[in-house]
C-alpha positions in Angstrom: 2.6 28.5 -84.2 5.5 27.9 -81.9 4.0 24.3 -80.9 3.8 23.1 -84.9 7.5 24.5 -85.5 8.7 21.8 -82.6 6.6 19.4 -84.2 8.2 19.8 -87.9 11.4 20.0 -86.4 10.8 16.3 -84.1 9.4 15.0 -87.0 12.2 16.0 -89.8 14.8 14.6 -86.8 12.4 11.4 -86.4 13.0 11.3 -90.4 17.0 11.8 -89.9 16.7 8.5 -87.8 15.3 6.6 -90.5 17.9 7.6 -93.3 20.8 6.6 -90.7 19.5 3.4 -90.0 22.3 1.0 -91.5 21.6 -2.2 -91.7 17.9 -2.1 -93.5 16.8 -1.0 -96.6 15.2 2.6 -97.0 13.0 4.5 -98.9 12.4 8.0 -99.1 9.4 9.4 -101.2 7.4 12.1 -102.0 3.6 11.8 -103.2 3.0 13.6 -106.5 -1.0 13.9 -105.5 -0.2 16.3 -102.2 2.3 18.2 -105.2 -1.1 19.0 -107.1 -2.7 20.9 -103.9 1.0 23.1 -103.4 1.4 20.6 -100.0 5.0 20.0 -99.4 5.5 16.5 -98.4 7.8 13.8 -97.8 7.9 10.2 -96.4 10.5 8.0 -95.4 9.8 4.0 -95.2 12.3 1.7 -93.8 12.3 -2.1 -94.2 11.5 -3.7 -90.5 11.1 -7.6 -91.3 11.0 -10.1 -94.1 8.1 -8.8 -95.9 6.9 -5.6 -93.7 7.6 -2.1 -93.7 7.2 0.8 -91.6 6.5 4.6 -93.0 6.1 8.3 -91.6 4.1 10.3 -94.1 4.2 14.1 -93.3 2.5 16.5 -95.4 2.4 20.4 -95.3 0.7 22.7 -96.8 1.0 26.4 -95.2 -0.1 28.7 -98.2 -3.3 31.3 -98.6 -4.1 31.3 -102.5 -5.9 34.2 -104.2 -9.4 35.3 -102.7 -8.7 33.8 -99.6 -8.5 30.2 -101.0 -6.5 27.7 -98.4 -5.9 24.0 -97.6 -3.7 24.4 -95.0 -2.4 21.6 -92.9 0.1 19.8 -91.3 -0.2 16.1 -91.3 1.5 13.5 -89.6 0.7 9.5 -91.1 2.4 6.7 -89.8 1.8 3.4 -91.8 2.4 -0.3 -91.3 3.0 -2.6 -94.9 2.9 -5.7 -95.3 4.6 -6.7 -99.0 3.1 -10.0 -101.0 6.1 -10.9 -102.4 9.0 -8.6 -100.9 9.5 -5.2 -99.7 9.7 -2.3 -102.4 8.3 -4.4 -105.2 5.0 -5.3 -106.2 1.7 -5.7 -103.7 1.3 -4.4 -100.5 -1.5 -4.2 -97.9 -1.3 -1.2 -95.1 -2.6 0.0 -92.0 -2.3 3.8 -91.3 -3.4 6.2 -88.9 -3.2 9.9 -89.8 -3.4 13.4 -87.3 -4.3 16.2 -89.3 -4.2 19.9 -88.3 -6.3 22.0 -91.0 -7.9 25.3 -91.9 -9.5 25.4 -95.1 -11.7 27.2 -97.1 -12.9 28.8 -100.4 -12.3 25.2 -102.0 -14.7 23.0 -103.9 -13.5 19.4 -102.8 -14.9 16.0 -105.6 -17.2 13.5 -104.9 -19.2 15.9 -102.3 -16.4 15.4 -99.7 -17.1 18.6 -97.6 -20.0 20.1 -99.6 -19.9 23.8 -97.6 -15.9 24.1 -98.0 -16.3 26.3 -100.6 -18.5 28.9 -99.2 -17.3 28.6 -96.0 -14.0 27.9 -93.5 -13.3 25.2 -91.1 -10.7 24.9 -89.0 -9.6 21.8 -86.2 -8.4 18.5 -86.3 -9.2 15.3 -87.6 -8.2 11.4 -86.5 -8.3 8.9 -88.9 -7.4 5.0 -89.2 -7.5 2.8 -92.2 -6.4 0.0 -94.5 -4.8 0.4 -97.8 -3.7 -1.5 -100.8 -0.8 -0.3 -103.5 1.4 -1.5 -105.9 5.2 -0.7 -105.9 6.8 -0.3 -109.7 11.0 -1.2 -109.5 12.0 1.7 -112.4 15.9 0.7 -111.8 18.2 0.0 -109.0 16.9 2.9 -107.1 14.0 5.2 -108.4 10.8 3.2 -108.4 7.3 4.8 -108.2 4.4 3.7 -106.2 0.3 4.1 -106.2 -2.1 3.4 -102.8 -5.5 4.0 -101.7 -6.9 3.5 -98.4 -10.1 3.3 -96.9 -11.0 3.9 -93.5 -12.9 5.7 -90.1 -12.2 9.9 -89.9 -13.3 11.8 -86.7 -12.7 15.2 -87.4 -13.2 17.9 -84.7 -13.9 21.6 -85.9 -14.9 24.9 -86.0 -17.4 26.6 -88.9 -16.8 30.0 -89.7 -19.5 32.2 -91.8 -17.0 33.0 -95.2 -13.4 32.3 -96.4 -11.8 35.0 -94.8 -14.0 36.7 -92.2 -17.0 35.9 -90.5 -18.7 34.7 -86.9 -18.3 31.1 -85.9 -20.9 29.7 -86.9 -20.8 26.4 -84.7 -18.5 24.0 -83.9 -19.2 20.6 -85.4 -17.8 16.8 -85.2 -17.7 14.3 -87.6 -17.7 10.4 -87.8 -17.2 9.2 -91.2 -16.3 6.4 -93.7 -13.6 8.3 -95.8 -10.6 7.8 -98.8 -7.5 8.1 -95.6 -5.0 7.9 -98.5 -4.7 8.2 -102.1 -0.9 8.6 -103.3 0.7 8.5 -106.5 4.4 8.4 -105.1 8.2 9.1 -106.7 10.3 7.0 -104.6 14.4 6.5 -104.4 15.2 3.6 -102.6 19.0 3.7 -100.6 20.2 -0.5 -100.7 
């Protein structure tokens, strides 16, 4: 617990260090789809070139819901963006990497995404690379709001338990998949 309280704390400075930078343009945003699942998130982007941008996604989510129900996590994604026409407006491709921390369980996930989650509870890490594409919506000088989805490669590294909120370990298991790495529907204000 100790080790993920240093690591919230580097990463909020980390995200201190791109609000003071001075000279570029920054965003700072917060991804209404991580809102729906009670995960407390925020990510600052900061323009780095012509037409790129560089972002820190970090997403938290330390809650245990009703009959043992949980998503918890602590994610860390960093993400490289390259804009079609010019940073904060319009197309972008990205390429992102992600570090998740999880233990979840109780929790029926779409699409058949982790078919057992809901009868049982996993707990480890997963690595994940991928490439996304978005659009970025100017609302006025500074609020704007932004969609992405990304595709990529997951390798997740975990432990099965029997139920939600007892149970033996049942085994430990790893995963290579082809996975959704990113699905964001963003509120953004943009400091110029």
């Amino acid at each position: 617990m100790m080790k993920s309280k240093r690591l919230i704390l580097c990463l909020l400075g980390l995200c201190g260090w791109f609000v003071a930078v001075q000279a570029q343009t920054v965003a700072l945003k917060t991804d209404l789809v991580n809102w729906a699942t009670a995960s407390l998130n925020l990510e600052p982007e900061v323009k780095v070139g012509r037409k790129s941008t560089m972002a820190l996604g970090l997403s938290w989510n330390p809650w245990t819901f009703s009959d043992n129900k949980k998503w918890r996590h602590l994610r860390v994604q960093p993400e490289y963006r390259y804009w079609i026409c010019r940073p904060f407006g319009g197309h972008f491709l990205g390429l992102h990497a992600s570090y998740t921390r999880f233990n979840a369980g109780g929790v029926n996930l779409p699409f058949g995404l982790w078919p057992k989650l809901e009868d049982q509870r996993v707990q480890g890490n997963e690595w994940a690379v991928g490439l996304g594409y978005g659009y970025h919506w100017i609302l006025s000088r500074h609020w704007s709001l932004e969609a992405e989805l990304g595709l990529g490669y997951s390798f997740a590294d975990f432990d099965a338990y029997e139920c939600r909120k007892c149970g033996d370990k049942l085994e430990e298991r790893t995963t290579h998949r082809f996975v959704p790495t990113k699905l964001s529907v963003s509120f953004i204000y943009v400091f110029k």
